[in-house]
FISE-901176 format. One line per 4 residues: number of its first residue (from 1); for each residue x, z, y of N, C-alpha, C, O. Coordinates in pm, 1 decimal, padded with zeros to 6 digits. Each point is the difference from the previous one (the first is absolute). Layout:
<recs>
NUM = X Z Y X Z Y X Z Y X Z Y | ... .
</recs>
This chain:
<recs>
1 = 09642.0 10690.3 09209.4 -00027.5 -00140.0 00018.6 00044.4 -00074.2 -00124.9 00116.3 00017.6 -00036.4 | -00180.6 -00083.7 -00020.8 00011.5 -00104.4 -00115.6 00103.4 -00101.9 00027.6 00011.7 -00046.4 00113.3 | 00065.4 00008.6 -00213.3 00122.8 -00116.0 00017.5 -00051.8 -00121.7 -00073.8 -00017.6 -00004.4 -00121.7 | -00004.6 -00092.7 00206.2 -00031.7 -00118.9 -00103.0 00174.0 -00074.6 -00049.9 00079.4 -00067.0 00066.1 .
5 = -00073.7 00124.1 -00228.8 00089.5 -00111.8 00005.3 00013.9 -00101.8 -00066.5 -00101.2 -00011.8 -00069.1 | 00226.0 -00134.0 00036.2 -00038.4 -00115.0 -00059.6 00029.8 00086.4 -00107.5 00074.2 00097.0 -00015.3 | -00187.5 -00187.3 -00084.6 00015.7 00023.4 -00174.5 00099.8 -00110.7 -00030.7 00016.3 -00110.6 00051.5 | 00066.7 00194.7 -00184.7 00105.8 -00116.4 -00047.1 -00042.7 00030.7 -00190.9 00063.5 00095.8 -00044.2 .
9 = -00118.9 -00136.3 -00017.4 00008.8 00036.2 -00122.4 00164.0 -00058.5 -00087.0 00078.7 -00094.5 -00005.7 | -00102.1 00209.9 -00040.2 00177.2 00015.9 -00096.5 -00032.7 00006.7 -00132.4 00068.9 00067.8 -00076.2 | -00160.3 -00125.9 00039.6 -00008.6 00002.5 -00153.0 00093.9 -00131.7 -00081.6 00026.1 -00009.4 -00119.9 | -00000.1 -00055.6 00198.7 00108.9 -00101.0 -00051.7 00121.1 00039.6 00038.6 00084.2 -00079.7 -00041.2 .
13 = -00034.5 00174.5 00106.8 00128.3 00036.4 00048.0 00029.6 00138.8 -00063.5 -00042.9 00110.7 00032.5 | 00130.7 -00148.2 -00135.1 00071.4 00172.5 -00036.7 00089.8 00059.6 00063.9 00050.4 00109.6 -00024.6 | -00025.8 -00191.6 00120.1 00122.8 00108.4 00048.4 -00060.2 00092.7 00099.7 00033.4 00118.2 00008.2 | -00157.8 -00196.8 00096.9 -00073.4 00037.2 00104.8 -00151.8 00119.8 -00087.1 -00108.7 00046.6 00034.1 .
17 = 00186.0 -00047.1 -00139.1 -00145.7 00083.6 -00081.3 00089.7 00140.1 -00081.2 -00047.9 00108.5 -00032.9 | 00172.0 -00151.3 00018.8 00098.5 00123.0 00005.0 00010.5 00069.3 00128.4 -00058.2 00108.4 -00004.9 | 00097.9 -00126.5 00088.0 00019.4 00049.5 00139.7 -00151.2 00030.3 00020.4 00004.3 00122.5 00011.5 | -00100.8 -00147.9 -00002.8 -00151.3 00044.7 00037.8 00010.1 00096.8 -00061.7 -00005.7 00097.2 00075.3 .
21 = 00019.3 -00068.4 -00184.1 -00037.9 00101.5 -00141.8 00103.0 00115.5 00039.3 -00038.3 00116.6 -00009.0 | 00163.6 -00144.4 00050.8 00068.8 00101.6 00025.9 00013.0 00083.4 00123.7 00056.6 00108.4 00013.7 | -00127.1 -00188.8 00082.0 -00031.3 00062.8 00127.7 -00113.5 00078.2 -00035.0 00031.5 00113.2 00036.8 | -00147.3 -00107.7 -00087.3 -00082.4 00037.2 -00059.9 -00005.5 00101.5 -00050.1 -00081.2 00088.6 00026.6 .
25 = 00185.7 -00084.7 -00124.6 00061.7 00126.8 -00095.6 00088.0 00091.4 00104.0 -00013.6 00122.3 -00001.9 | 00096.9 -00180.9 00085.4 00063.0 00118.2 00117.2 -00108.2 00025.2 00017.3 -00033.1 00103.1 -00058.4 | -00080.0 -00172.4 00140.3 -00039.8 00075.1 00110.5 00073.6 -00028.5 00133.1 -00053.4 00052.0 00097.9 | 00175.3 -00130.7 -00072.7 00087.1 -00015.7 00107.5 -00015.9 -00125.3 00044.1 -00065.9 -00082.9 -00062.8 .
29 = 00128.2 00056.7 00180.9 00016.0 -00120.1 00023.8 00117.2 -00065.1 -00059.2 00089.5 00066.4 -00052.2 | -00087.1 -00212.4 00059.7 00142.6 -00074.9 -00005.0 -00025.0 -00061.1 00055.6 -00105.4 -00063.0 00009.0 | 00265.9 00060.2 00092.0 00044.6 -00116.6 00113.5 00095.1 -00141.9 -00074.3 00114.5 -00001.2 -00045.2 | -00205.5 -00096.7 00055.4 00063.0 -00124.7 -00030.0 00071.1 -00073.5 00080.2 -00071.9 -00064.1 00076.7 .
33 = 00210.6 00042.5 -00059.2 00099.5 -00026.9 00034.9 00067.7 -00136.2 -00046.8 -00012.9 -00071.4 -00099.4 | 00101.3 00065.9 00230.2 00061.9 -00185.1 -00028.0 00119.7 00044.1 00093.4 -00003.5 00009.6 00122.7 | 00102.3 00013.4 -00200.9 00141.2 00057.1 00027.0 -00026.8 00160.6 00085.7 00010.8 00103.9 -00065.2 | -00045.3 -00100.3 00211.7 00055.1 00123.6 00099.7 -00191.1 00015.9 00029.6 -00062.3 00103.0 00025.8 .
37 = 00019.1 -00218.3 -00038.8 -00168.9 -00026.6 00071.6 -00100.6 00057.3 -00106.7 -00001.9 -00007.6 -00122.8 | -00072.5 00061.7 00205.3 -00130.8 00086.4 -00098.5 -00084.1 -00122.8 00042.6 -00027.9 -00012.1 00119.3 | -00027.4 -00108.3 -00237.2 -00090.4 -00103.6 00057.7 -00142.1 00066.2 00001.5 -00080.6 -00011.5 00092.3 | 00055.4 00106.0 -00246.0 -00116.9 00061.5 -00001.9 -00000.5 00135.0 -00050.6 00103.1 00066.2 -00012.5 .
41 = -00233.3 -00019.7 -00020.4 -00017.1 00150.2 -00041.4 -00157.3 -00010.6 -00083.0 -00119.4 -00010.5 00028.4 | 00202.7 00020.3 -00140.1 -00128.3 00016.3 -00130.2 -00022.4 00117.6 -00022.5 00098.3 00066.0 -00033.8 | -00249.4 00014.9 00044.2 -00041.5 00125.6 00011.8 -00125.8 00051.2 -00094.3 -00110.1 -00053.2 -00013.4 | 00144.6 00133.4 -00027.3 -00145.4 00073.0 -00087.3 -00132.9 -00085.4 00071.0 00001.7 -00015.4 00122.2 .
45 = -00120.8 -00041.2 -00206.3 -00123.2 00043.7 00049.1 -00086.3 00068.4 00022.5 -00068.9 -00018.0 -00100.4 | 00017.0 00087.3 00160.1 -00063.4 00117.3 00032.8 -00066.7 00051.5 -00124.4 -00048.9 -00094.1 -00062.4 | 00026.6 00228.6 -00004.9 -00076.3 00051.2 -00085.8 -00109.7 -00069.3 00039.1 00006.8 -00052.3 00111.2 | -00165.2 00030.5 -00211.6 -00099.5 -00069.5 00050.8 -00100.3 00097.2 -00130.8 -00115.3 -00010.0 -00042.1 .
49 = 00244.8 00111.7 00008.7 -00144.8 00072.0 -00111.5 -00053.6 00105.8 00040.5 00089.0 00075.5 00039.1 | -00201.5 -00025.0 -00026.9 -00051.0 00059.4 00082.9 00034.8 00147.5 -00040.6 00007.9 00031.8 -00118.7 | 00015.9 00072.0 00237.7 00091.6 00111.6 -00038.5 -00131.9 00109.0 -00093.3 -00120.2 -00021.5 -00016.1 | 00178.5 00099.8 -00015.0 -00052.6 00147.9 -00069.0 00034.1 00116.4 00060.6 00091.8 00006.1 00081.7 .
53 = -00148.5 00073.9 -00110.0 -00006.6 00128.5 00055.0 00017.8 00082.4 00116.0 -00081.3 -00064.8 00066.0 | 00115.3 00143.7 00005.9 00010.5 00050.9 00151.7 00120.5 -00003.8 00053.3 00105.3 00042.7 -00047.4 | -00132.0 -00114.3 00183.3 00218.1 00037.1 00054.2 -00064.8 00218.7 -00031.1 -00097.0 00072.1 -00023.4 | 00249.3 -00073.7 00050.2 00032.3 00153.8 -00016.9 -00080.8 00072.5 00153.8 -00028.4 00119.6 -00005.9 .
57 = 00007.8 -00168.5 00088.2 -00030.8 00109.0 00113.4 -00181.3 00018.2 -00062.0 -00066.7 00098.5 00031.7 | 00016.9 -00199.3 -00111.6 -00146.9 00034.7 -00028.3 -00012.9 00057.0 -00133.4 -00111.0 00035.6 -00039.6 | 00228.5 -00022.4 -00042.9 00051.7 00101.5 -00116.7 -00035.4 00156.0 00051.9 -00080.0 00083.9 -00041.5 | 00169.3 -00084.3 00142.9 00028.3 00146.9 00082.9 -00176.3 00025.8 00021.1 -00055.3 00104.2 -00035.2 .
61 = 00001.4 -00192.2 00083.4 -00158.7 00038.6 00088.9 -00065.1 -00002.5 -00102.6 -00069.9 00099.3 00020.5 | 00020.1 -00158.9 -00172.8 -00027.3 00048.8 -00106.5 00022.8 00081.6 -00082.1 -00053.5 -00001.1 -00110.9 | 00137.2 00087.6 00149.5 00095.0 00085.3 -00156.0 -00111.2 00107.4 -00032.6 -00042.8 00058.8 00099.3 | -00011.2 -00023.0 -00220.9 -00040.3 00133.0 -00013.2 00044.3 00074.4 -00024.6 00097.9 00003.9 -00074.6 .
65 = -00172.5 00121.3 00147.6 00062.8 00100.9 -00014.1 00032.7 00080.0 -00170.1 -00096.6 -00017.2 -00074.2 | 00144.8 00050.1 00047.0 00067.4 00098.9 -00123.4 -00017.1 00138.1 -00006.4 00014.2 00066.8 00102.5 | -00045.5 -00010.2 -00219.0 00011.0 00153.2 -00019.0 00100.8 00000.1 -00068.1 00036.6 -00074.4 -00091.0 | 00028.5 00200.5 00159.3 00135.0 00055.5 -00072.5 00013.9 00139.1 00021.3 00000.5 00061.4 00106.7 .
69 = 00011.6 -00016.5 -00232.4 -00052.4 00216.7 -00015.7 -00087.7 00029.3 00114.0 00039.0 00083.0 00082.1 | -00153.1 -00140.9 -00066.6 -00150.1 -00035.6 00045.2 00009.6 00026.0 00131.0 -00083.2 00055.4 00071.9 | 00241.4 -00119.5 -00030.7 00037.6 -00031.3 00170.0 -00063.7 -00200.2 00010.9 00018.7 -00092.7 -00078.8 | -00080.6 00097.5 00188.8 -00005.9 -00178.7 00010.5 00107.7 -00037.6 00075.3 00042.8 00061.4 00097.7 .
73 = 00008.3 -00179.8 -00151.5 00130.8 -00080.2 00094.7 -00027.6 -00119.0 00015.3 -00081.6 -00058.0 -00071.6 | 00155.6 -00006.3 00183.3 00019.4 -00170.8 -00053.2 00085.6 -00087.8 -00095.1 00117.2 -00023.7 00029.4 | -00165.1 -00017.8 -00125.7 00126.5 -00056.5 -00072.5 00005.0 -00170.7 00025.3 -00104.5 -00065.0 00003.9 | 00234.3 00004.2 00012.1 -00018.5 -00066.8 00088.2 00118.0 -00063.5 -00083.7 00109.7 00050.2 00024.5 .
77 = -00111.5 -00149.5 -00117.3 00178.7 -00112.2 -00061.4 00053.1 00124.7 -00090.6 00120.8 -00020.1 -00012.6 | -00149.6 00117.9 -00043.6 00043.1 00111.5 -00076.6 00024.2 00114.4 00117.3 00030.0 00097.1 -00069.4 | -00027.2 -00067.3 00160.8 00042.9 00114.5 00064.0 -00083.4 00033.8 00015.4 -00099.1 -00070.6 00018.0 | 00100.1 00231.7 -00017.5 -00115.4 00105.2 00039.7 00084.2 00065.1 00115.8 00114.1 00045.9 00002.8 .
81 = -00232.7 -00061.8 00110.5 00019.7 00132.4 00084.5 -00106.9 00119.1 00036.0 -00109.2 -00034.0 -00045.5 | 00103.6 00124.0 00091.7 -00055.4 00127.7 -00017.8 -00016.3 00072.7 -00123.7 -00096.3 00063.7 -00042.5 | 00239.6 -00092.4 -00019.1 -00035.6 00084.1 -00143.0 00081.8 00119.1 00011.4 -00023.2 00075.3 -00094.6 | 00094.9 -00037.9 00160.5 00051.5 00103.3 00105.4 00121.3 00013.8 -00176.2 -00038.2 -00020.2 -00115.3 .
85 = 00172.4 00057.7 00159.6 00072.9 -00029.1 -00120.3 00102.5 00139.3 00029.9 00090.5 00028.0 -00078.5 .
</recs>
């Protein structure tokens, strides 16, 4: 489900454009605080670039097969199996 939230532009605010930039760079959240009270929670925005290549379980269901001393195996992230050792 989509979050509508308010826009605040921070291009006049450096301090609110440090803290953006560095949440950013974690990757983490930060809890903004007023003594003991968490008032808010400034958080990554979602990646929005569109991904590349296969999760790993459709790696596994593509792999070709390999000759090795003219045995076929699966090679699969560097490991060979059925190369009998």
């Amino acid at each position: 489900m989509a979050h509508a939230y308010e826009s605040i532009d921070i291009s006049d605010a450096p301090e609110l454009q440090r803290l953006a930039h560095a949440v950013r760079e974690s990757g983490k959240p930060y809890a903004l605080t007023e003594g003991a009270e968490t008032v808010a929670v400034l958080r990554p925005a979602p990646n929005t670039e569109p991904r590349t290549g296969f999760p790993a379980s459709r790696q596994a269901a593509t792999a070709q097969p390999a000759v090795h001393d003219g045995r076929r195996s699966l090679e699969h992230r560097g490991n060979r199996t059925g190369c009998g050792s």
